[in-house]
Residue, then its C-alpha position, 0 to 999 in steps of 0.5 A: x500500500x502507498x504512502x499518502x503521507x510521507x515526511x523527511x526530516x521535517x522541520x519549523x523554525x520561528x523567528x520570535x522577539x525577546x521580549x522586555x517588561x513594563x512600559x518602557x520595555x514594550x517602547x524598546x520593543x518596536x524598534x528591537x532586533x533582539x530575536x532568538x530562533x525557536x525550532x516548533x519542529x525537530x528533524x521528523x520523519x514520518x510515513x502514513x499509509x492510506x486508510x490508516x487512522x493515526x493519533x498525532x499526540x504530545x503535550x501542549x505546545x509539543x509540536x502538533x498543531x505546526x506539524x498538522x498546519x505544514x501538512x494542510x499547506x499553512x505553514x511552509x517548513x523551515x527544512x526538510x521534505x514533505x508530501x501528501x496525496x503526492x504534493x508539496x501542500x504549500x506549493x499546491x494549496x489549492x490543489x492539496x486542499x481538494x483532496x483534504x478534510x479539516x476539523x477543529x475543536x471549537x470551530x466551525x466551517x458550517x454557516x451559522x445561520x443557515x440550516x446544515x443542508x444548505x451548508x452542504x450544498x455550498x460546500x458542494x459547489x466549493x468542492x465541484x462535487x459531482x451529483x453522484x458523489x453529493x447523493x452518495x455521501x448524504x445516503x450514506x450519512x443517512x444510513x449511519x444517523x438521523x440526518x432529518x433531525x439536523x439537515x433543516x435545523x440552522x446551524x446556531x440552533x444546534x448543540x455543540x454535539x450536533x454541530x461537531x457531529x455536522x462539522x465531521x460530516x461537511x469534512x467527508x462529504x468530497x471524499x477527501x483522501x485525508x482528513x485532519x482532526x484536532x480534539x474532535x470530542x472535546x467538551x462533549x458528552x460521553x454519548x455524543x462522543x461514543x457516537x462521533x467515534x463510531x462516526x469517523x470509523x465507519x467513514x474510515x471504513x467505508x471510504x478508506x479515509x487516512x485520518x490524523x486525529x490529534x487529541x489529550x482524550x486516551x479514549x479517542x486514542x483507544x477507540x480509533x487509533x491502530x497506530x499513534x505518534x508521539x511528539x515532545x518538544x518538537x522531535x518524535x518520541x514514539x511511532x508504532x501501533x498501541x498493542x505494542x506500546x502496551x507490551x512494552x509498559x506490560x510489566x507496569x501493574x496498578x495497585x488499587x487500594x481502600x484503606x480502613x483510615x484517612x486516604x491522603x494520611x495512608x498515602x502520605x506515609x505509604x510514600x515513606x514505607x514503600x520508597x524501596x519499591x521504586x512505586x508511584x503513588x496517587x490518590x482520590x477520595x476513597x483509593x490510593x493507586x499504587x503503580x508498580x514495576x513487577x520488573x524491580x518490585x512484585x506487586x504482591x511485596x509491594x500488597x504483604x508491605x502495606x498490610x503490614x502497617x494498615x488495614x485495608x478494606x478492598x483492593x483492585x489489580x489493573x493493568x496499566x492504561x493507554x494514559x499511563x503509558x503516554x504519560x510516562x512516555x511524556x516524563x521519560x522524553x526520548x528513552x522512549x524510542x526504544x519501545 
């Protein structure tokens, strides 16, 4: 299978103004040539079949946005080469951006007082899609939701749900062979996210779509993505599929406890008592999670140590989560690499 996107050592570089404080500061602003070079990206290399759905993930201000803009054809790199659907996309805007979808969290390419049908049909004349095309899509969204209940309705009147459910359709809707998503769920209910998910898989499904979906919500990243790349400071960290990324933190085991006393006392002082186990400790209302690595430390010690000094009234055993993991990825920086 080709690649759709492909990326070499890609790179971004900012020109960004060292700033003073104060009044007198921002005077000697306008006329300062004091600037420092800032690198958003960091030498990435990157390839993406068709049809693949790809968590582009990494903390805030990783890298992700400037990478997502280099690829739709809003920034042009500082270094390196870079080709989707087989072209330069800020050399061939218009051309890249016929054959690519975008989404962002927030906002909308919808028209605010219209009703969504007529958004559509703008869109389809934007697009140049063919009748067939247009009919093919709209039967096909009818067969996977209530469509009725949205076409009519002005696109003001609708809940961010509704809207964020239209946004991902209008993104689809001329076949694009990629589409780009940024935190597609986020603010939305545990249904409408169930059902926007559901959504994006059986387009991906149907059309064969490659989508790059960037999100901080690991149930996005569980449900959708067979493969995730992770980005910290601009250098990539990690690229591979999840099943692997969870064998290679297999060895991680969360201990979950419910202590018979005060839940941030016990933590506190198990902090004290179990230090030799190398564990990370957190707590709530009620449990104290005790993560372990069963490389150094057997979870069942690391169990006989606590009850030694406290009672414990229930006790759960979980393998470690996809969040976990990214997070750990996050502290560990480049170490992780070699998963």
């Amino acid at each position: 299978m080709e690649n759709i996107i492909e990326l070499k050592n890609l790179t971004k570089e900012f020109k960004v103004l060292n700033r003073h404080e104060g009044f007198k500061g921002s005077l000697k602003d306008l006329f300062s040539r004091d600037y420092r070079i800032v690198r958003a990206v960091d030498n990435i290399s990157l390839n993406v079949k068709q049809g693949e759905i790809v968590g582009f993930l990494g903390p805030n201000g990783a890298g992700k946005s400037t990478t997502i803009k280099m690829m739709t054809g809003v920034l042009e790199p500082s270094g390196g080469n870079m080709l989707v659907n087989g072209r330069v996309p800020y050399k061939n805007r218009t051309k890249n951006n016929q054959n690519i979808g975008v989404v962002f969290g927030q906002r909308s390419q919808l028209w605010w007082a219209l009703p969504l049908i007529e958004s559509f049909k703008l869109l389809k004349d934007i697009y140049r899609i063919s009748d067939e095309t247009y009919n093919e899509m709209m039967d096909l969204y009818a067969s996977m939701a209530d469509m009725e209940s949205l076409l009519h309705k002005p696109v003001r009147q609708m809940s961010l749900g509704q809207r964020t459910l239209s946004d991902i359709l209008a993104a689809f809707l001329h076949n694009p062979k990629v589409v780009f998503l940024d935190e597609p769920t986020i603010g939305l209910d545990v249904a409408m996210k169930s059902k926007i998910r559901e959504m994006i898989l059986e387009l991906n499904k149907k059309k064969n779509t490659t989508v790059i979906l960037t999100t901080h919500d690991m149930g996005d990243v569980d449900a959708l993505c067979q493969r995730i790349v992770i980005i910290d400071k601009g250098k990539m960290l990690y690229d591979n599929d999840i099943l692997h990324l969870r064998r290679f933190f297999g060895v991680y085991r969360t201990l979950k406890i419910r202590p018979a006393e005060n839940v941030e006392e016990c933590a506190q002082a198990l902090r004290k008592e179990l230090s030799q186990f190398e564990t990370s400790i957190s707590s709530d209302d009620t449990w104290i999670s005790i993560t372990v690595n069963e490389e150094k430390s057997r979870v069942m010690k690391v169990l006989e140590a606590v009850q030694n000094n406290h009672k414990v009234k229930d006790m759960q055993l979980l393998e470690i989560s996809t969040e976990e993991v990214i997070k750990k990825i996050y502290e560990g920086g480049n170490n992780a690499k070699s998963a």
